[in-house]
ZARO-113287 format. One record per residue (C-alpha): residue number from 0; x negated, y, z negated. Coordinates in steps of 0.05 Angstrom, whole numbers, plus 32768, in hexadecimal, padded with zeros to 4 digits. Example, Ala and Ser with C-alpha at 12.3 -4.5 7.8 and 13.67 -1.06 7.14 Angstrom:
REM residues 2
REC|0|7F0A|7FA6|7F64
REC|1|7EEF|7FEB|7F71
END
This chain:
REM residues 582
REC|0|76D5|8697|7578
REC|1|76A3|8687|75B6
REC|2|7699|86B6|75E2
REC|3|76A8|8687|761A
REC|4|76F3|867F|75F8
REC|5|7726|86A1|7614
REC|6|7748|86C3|75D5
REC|7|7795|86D0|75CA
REC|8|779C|8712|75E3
REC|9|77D9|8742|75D0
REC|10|77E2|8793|75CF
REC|11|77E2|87B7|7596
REC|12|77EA|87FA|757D
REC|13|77C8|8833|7557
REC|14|77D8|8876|7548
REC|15|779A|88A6|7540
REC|16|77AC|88E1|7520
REC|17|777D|8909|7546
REC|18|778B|88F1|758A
REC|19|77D3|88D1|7589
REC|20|77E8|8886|7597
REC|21|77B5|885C|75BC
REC|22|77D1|8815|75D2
REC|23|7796|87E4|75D6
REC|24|778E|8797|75D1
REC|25|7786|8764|759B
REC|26|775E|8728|759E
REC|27|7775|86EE|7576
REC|28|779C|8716|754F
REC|29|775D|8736|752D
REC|30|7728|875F|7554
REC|31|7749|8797|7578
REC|32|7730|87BF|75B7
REC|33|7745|8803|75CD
REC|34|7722|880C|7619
REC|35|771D|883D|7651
REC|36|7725|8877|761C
REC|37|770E|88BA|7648
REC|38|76E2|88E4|7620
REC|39|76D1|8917|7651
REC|40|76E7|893E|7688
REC|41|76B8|8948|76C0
REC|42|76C9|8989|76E6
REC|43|769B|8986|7721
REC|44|7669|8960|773C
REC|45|7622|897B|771A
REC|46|764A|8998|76E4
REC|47|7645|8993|7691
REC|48|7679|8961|767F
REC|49|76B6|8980|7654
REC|50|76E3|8964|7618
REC|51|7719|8939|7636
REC|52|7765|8954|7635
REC|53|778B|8940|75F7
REC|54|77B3|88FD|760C
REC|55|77F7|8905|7635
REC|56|782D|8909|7610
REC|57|7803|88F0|75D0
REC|58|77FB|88A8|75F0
REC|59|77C0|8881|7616
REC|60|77B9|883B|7629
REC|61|777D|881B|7614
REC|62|7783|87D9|7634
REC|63|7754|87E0|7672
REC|64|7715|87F2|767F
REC|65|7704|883A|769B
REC|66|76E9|884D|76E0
REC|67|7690|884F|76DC
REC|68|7661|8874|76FF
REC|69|7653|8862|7746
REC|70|7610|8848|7757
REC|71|75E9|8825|778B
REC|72|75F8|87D7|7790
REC|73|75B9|87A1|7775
REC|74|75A5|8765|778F
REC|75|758A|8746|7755
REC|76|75AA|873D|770B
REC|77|7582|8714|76DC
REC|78|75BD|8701|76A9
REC|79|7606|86DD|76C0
REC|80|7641|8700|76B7
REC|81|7675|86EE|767E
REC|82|76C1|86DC|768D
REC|83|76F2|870E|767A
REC|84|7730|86F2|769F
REC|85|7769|872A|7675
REC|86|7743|8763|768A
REC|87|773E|8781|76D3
REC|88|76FD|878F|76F1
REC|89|76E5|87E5|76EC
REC|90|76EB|880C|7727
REC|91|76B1|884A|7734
REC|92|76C3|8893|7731
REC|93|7696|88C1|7733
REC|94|76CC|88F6|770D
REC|95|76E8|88CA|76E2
REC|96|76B2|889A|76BE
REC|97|76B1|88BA|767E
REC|98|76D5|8889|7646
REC|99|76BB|885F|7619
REC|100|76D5|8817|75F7
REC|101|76E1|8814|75AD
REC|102|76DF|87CC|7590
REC|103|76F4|87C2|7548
REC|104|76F7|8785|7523
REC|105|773B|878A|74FC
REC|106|7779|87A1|750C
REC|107|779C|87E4|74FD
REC|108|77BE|87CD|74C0
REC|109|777F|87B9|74A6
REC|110|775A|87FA|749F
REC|111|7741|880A|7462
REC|112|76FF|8822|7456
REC|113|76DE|8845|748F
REC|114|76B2|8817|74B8
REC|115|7668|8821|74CF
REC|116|7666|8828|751B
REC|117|7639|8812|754F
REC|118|762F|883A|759A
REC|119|7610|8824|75D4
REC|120|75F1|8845|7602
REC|121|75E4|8815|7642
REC|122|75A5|8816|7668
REC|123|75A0|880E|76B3
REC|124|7564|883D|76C8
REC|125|759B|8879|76C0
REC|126|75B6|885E|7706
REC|127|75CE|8822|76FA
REC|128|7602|87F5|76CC
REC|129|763C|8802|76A2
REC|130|7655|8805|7650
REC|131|768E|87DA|766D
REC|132|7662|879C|7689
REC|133|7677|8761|766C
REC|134|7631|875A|7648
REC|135|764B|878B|7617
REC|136|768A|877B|760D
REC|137|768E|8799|75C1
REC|138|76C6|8763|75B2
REC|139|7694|872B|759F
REC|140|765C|8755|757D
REC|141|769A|8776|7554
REC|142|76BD|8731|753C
REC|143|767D|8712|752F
REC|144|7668|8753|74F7
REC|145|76A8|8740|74D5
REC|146|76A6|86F9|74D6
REC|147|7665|86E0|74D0
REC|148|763F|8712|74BA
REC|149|7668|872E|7488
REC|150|765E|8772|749D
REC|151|769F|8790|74D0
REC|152|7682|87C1|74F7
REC|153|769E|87E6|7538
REC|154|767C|87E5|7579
REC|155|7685|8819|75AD
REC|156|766D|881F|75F8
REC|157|7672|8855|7628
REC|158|766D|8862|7673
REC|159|7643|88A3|7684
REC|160|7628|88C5|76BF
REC|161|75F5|88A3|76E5
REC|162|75BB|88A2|7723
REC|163|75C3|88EA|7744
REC|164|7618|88F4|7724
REC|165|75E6|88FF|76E6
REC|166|75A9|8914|76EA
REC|167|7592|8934|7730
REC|168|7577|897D|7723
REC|169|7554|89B6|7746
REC|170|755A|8A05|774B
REC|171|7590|8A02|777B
REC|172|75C0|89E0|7740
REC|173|759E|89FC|7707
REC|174|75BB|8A3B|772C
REC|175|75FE|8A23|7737
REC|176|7606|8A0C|76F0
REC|177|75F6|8A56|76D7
REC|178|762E|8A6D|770F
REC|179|7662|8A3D|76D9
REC|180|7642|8A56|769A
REC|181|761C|8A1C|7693
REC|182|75D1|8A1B|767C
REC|183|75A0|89EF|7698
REC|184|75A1|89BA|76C6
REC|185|759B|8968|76D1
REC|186|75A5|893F|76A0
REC|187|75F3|893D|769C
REC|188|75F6|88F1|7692
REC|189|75D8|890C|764E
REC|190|7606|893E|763D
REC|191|763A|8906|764D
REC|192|762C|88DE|7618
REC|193|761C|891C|75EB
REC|194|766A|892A|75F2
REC|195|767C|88DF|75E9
REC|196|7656|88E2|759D
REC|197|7674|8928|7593
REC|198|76B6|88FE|75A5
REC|199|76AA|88CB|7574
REC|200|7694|88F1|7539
REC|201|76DC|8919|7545
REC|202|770B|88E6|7549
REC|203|76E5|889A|753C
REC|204|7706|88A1|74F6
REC|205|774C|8895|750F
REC|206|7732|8855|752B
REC|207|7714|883B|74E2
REC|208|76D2|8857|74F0
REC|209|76A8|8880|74C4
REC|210|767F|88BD|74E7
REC|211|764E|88BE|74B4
REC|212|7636|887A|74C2
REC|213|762E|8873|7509
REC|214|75F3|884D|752F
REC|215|75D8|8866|7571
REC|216|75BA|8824|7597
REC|217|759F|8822|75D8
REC|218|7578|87FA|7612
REC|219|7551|8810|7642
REC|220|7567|884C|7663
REC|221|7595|884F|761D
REC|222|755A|884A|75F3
REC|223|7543|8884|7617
REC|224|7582|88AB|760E
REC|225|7584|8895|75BF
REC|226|7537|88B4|75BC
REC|227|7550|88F1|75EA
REC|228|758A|88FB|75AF
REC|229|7555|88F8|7578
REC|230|7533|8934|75A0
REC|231|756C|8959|75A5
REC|232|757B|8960|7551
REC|233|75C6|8960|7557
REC|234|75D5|8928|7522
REC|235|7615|8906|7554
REC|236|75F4|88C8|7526
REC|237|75D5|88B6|74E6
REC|238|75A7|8874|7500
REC|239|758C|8860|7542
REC|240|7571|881C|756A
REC|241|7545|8825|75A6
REC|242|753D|87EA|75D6
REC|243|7508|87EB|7606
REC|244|7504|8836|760E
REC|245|74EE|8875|75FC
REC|246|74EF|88B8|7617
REC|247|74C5|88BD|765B
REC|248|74D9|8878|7665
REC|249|74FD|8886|76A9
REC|250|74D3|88C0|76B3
REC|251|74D8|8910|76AD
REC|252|74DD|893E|76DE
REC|253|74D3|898C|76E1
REC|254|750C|89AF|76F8
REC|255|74D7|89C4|7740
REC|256|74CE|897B|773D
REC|257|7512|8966|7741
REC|258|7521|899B|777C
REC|259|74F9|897B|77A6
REC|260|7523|8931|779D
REC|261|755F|8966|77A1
REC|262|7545|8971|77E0
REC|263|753A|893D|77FC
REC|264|7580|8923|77E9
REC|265|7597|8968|7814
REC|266|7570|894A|7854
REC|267|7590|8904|7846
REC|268|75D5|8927|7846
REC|269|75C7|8949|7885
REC|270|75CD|898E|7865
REC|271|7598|89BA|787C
REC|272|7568|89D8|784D
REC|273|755B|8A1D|786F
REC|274|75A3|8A27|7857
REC|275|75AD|8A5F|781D
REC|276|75AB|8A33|77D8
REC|277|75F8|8A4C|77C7
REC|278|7606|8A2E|780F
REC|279|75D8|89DC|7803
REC|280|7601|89E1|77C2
REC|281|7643|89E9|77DB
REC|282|763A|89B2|7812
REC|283|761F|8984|77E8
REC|284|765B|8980|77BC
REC|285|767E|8978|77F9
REC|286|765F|893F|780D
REC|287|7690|88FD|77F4
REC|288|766C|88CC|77BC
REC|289|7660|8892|77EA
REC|290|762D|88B7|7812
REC|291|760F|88D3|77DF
REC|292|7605|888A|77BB
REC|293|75E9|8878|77F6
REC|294|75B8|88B2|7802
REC|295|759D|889C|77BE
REC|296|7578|885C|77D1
REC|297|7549|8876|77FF
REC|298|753B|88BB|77DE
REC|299|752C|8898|779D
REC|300|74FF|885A|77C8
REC|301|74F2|8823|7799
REC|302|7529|87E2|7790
REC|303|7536|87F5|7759
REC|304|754F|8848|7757
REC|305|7535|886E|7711
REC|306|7556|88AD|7701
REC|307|752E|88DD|76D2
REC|308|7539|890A|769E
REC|309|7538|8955|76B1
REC|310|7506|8974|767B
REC|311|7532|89BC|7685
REC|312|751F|89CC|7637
REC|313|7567|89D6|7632
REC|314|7585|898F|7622
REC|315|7540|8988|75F0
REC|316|752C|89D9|75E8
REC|317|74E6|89C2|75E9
REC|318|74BB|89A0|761C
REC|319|74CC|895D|761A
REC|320|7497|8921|75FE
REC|321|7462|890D|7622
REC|322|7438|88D1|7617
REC|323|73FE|88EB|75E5
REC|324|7434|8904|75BA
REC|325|744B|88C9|75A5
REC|326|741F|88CE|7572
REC|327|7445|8901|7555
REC|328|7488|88D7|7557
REC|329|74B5|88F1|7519
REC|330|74F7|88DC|74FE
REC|331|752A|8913|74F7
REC|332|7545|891C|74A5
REC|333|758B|890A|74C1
REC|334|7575|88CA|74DF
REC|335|754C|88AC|74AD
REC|336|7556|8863|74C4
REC|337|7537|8858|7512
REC|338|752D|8808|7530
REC|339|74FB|8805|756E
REC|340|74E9|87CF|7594
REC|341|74D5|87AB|75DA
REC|342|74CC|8767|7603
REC|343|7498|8748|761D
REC|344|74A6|8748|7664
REC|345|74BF|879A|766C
REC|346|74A8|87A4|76B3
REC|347|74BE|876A|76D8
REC|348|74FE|8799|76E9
REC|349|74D4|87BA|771A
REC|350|74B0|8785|773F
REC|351|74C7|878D|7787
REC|352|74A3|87D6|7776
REC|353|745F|87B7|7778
REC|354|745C|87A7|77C6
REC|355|7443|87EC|77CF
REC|356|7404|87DB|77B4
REC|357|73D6|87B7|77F2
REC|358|73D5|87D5|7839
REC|359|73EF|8796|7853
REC|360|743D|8778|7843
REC|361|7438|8751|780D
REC|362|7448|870B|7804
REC|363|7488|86FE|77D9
REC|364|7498|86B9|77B2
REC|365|74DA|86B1|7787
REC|366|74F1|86FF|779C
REC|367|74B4|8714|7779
REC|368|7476|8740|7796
REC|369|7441|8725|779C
REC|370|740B|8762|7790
REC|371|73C2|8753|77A1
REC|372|737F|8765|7772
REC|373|7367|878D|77AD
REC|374|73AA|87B4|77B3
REC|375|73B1|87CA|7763
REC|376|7366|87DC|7764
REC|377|736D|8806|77A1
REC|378|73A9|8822|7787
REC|379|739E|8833|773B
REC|380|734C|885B|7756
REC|381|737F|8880|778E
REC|382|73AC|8894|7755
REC|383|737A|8899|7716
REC|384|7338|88A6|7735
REC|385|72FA|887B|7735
REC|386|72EB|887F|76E6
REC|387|7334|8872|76CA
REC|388|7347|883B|76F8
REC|389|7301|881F|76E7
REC|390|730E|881D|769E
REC|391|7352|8805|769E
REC|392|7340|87CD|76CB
REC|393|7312|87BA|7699
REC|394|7344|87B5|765B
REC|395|736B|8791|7688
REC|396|733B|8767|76AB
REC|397|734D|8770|76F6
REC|398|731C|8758|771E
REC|399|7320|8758|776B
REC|400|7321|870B|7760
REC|401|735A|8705|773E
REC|402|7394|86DD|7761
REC|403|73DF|86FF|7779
REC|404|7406|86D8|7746
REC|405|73CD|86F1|770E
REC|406|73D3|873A|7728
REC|407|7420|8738|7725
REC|408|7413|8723|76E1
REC|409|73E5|875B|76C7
REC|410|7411|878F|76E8
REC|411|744C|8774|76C4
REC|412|7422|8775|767E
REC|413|7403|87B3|7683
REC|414|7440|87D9|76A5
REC|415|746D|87BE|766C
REC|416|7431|87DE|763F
REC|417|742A|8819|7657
REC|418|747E|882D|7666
REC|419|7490|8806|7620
REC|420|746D|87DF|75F5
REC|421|742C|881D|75E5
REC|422|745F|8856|75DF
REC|423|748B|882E|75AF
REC|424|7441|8816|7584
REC|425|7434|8865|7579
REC|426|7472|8878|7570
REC|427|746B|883D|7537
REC|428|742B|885F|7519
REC|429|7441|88A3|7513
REC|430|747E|8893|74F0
REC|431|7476|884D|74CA
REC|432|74BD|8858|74A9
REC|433|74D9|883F|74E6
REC|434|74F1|87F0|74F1
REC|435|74C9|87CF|752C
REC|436|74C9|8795|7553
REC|437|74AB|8768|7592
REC|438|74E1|873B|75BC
REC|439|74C1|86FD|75D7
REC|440|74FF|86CA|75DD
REC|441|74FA|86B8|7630
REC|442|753B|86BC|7659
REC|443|7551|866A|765D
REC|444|7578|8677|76A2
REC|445|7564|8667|76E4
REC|446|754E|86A3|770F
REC|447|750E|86CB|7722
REC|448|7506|86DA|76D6
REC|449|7516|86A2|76B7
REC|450|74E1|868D|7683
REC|451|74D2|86D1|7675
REC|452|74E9|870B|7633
REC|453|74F8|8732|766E
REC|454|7518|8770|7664
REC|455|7564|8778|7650
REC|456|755E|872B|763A
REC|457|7565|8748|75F2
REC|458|75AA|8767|75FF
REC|459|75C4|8718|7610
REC|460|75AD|8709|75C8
REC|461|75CB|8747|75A8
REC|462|7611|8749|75BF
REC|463|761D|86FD|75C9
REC|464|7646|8705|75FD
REC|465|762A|86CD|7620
REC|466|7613|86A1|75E2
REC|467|762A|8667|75F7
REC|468|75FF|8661|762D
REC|469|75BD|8661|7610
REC|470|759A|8627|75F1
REC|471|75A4|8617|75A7
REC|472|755E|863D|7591
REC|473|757C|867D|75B2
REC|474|75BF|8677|7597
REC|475|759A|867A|7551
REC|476|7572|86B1|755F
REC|477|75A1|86D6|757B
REC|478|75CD|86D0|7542
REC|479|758E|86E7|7517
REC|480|7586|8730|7542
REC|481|75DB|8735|753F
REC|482|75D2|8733|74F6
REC|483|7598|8765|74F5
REC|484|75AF|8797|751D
REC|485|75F3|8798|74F8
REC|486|75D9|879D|74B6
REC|487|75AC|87D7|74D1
REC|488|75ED|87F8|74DD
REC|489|7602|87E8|749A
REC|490|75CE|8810|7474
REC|491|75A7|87CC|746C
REC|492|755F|87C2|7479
REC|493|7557|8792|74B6
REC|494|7515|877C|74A3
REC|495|74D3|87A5|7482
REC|496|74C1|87E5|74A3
REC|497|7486|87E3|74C5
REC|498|7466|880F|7488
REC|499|7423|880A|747C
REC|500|7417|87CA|7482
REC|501|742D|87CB|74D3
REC|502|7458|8799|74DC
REC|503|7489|8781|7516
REC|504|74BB|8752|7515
REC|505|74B5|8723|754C
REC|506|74EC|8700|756A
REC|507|74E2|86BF|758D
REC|508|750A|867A|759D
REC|509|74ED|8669|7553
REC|510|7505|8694|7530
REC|511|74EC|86DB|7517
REC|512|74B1|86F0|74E6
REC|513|7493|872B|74E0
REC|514|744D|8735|74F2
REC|515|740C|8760|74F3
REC|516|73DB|876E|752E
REC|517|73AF|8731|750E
REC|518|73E7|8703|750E
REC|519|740C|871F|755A
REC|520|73C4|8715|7583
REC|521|73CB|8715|75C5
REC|522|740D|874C|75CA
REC|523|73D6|877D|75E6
REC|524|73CF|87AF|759D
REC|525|7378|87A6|75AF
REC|526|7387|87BF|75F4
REC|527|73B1|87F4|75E5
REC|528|7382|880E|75B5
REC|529|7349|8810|75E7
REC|530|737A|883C|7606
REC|531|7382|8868|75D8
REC|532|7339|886B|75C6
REC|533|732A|8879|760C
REC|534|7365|88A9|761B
REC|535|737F|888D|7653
REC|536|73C4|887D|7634
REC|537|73F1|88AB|765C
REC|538|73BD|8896|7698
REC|539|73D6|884B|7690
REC|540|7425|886A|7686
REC|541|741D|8897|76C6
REC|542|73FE|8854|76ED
REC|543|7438|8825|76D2
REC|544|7469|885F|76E0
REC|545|744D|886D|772E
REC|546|7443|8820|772E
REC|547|7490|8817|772F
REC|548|74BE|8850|7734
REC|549|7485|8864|776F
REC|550|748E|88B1|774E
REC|551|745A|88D0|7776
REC|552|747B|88BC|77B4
REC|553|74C0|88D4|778F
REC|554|749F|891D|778B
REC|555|748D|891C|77D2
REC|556|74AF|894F|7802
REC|557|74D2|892F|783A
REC|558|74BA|88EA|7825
REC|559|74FC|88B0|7828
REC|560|74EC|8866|7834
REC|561|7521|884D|7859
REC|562|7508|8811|785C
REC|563|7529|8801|7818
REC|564|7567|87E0|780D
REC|565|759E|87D5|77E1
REC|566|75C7|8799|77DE
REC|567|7604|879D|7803
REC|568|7640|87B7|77E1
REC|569|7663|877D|77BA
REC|570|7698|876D|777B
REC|571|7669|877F|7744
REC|572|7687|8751|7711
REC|573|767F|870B|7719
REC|574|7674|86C8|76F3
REC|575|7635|86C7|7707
REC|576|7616|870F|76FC
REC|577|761E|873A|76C5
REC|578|7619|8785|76E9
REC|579|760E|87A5|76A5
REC|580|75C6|878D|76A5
REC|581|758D|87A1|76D8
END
């Protein structure tokens, strides 16, 4: 079945020993989808999350999608939206946006042997999107496992806490955590999803899936939380995919660090800071959530709002990672079985970032900044000093000479180095047991990225949602990565580690081959090494990282530009936008 088919859709019924009877829908009379199922309670606002109640009365409907976390409006989405005319578009909640989707490709009767499963866990900078976008609608991505690639798998989404709901910190809450016998602080879009694997191990069983076999994928934001799960040694999974992020991707923040954006959220809220902490506390739970999604955009400055981890040494009881120790990646014994990869064109999510970079307003063609040579030189010797600006402009060759459109360019290359592709290549080296890979297949539709392997374009390919809109070549190749990534889930070897030989699989509109840094030139490895040999890796991930999340501005007191804007308030799902995707 197409995903642009409108299937035969019925209700049906399943009784989960653990939980009680869930009524959930049938496509087709095959692949079956239980939605909206609430995981967790969340008691307050800056709270842990707790296990949901047991079901009322031993009964829960499972035919609509649950509430997700509210979050500042966009006004750009690179991907259109897919048609889902049986099901009724989510609603926010900030108190109510923990559930998760469960698609499985057989019905009830048909259980047998336990089924590998497959969770997702969305990206969106941790402020943005949803698990219940109609990008990963699990129903396609489910049928197709069973019947075309011979392998039936489950898919699962899930809707956790997001943009300050999840991750805001500081003493004052750190404080008011240990006041509900709660240790440390931030980070409780995290813990969210910790409870939603705790969740599934309990009770995915009585839904035909088998615990020991489950697969922890991610993008983005999600890749970071899969890597930020790996850290954290609790083995909620047994194999793990991360797309286009690792952990410090998004950033991390001290908890000192975080107080001052906790502040500055306080002066946004008009709640006075010579107030006693107990006191700023108190009123800012007061304070209703549409104000406080608001206060968000300019406290957090750039177009795009990025929420960072909280490094607390509570949710990891260690510092966490930071760039040089990537080199010391490791796979954990209980996850032998890791896939990493990235796309060529990373960065071009923060492009309306990179106006900050001349003295002057820059000139803007297609929605996109265009930065000047003078601007990123002046910029990266203000930020790295003389020497370290001086010899990354030479790997890079930025010359004052160079034109806007060819700065734009080398930002977007060496940003998407620096926050992706270079953590991900020694991550590969220090543990060649994992399976890597490069994404180079350009987005065919017509917007400000079209043309490009921008970033999230590999999600279109994976869940075929929205297959039958691409060209035949992608259509192929997306089949090819479907196949892959199930199989993965399977047990199966997607393709050859990258080992000693060092190896990446490299998907384009052609197909996909695996190949070495002699047969790859021009992806950036002899840059990247000049890097490394110079020790200015983290410099170049600090630069990207300032360059568009604007971090240093972030961290300074009583600094709020609010001369940025979100886009007006609108219906987030459309046929034309997909608001699962940044």
């Amino acid at each position: 079945m197409l995903s642009d088919e409108i299937p035969v859709v019925d209700k049906v019924e399943l009784d989960v020993p653990s939980l009680g009877k869930i009524t959930g829908l049938t496509y087709n009379d095959a692949t079956c989808q239980y939605l909206g199922i609430q995981y967790g309670e969340i008691p307050g606002r800056f709270r842990r999350p707790q296990p949901a109640r047991p079901w009322k009365d031993g009964k829960y409907d499972g035919t609509k999608l649950g509430p997700y976390c509210p979050q500042p409006p966009r006004d750009f989405y690179p991907i259109p939206s897919a048609s889902r005319p049986w099901l009724d578009m989510p609603s926010t909640d900030e108190f109510n946006c923990l559930n998760l989707n469960i698609s499985v490709p057989r019905k009830p009767a048909e259980n047998n042997e336990p089924l590998p499963v497959m969770v997702f866990l969305h990206g969106g900078a941790f402020v943005y999107a949803t698990g219940s976008a109609p990008i990963y609608d699990g129903r396609i991505l489910a049928t197709t496992s069973a019947t075309v690639i011979d392998r039936p798998t489950i898919i699962i989404t899930l809707n956790y806490r997001l943009g300050v709901y999840g991750f805001l910190a500081g003493r004052d809450l750190e404080a008011y955590g240990k006041e509900n016998g709660e240790s440390g602080v931030g980070n409780y879009g995290i813990w969210d999803q910790v409870l939603a694997l705790q969740w599934i191990q309990k009770h995915i069983s009585g839904f035909g899936g088998d615990p020991k076999r489950v697969t922890l994928f991610g993008q983005s934001a999600g890749g970071v939380s899969v890597s930020c799960h790996l850290l954290r040694d609790e083995p909620l999974f047994s194999s793990a995919i991360m797309q286009s992020g690792l952990l410090r991707l998004c950033g991390v923040m001290s908890i000192d660090e975080y107080q001052i954006c906790y502040e500055k959220m306080l002066v946004e809220l008009g709640i006075p800071l010579n107030l006693a902490p107990a006191e700023r506390v108190k009123r800012f739970l007061a304070v209703d959530t549409a104000r406080v999604t608001a206060a968000m955009v300019p406290v957090y400055i750039t177009p795009v709002i990025t929420m960072a981890l909280c490094d607390d040494e509570v949710l990891i009881p260690r510092p966490m990672p930071t760039m040089k120790q990537y080199q010391e990646f490791s796979i954990p014994k209980w996850c032998p079985n890791i896939m990493m990869g990235d796309c060529i064109n990373e960065c071009i999510i923060w492009n309306k970032a990179w106006d900050t970079m001349s003295p002057e307003p820059m000139p803007k063609t297609a929605d996109l900044a265009e930065p000047t040579a003078a601007g990123l030189l002046q910029k990266m010797t203000t930020f790295l000093g003389p020497e370290k600006a001086s010899a990354i402009a030479e790997i890079y060759k930025i010359t004052p000479a160079l034109s806007n459109a060819e700065t734009f360019s080398i930002i977007e290359r060496f940003a998407s180095h620096g926050m992706y592709a270079i953590p991900n290549y020694f991550a590969e080296q220090a543990a060649p047991e994992v399976y890597a890979w490069h994404f180079e297949v350009p987005s065919p539709y017509e917007n400000a990225w079209g043309g490009m392997a921008h970033h999230s374009f590999d999600n279109v390919l994976i869940w075929g949602v929205l297959k039958h809109t691409l060209p035949e070549k992608h259509q192929r190749i997306s089949e090819v990565m479907q196949a892959m990534w199930v199989k993965f889930a399977h047990g199966e070897a997607p393709w050859e580690r990258f080992g000693e030989e060092k190896k990446w699989m490299v998907f384009t509109t052609d197909g996909a081959e695996l190949r070495s840094k002699e047969e790859d030139a021009g992806r950036g490895y002899e840059e990247w090494d000049k890097l490394h040999a110079l020790g200015l890796v983290a410099d170049l991930a600090d630069l990207s990282e300032e360059l568009c999340i604007r971090r240093k501005d972030i961290l300074t007191p009583g600094f709020v530009d609010r001369g940025v804007t979100a886009a007006p308030a609108s219906e987030p799902e459309s046929k034309e936008k997909d608001w699962g995707v940044l």
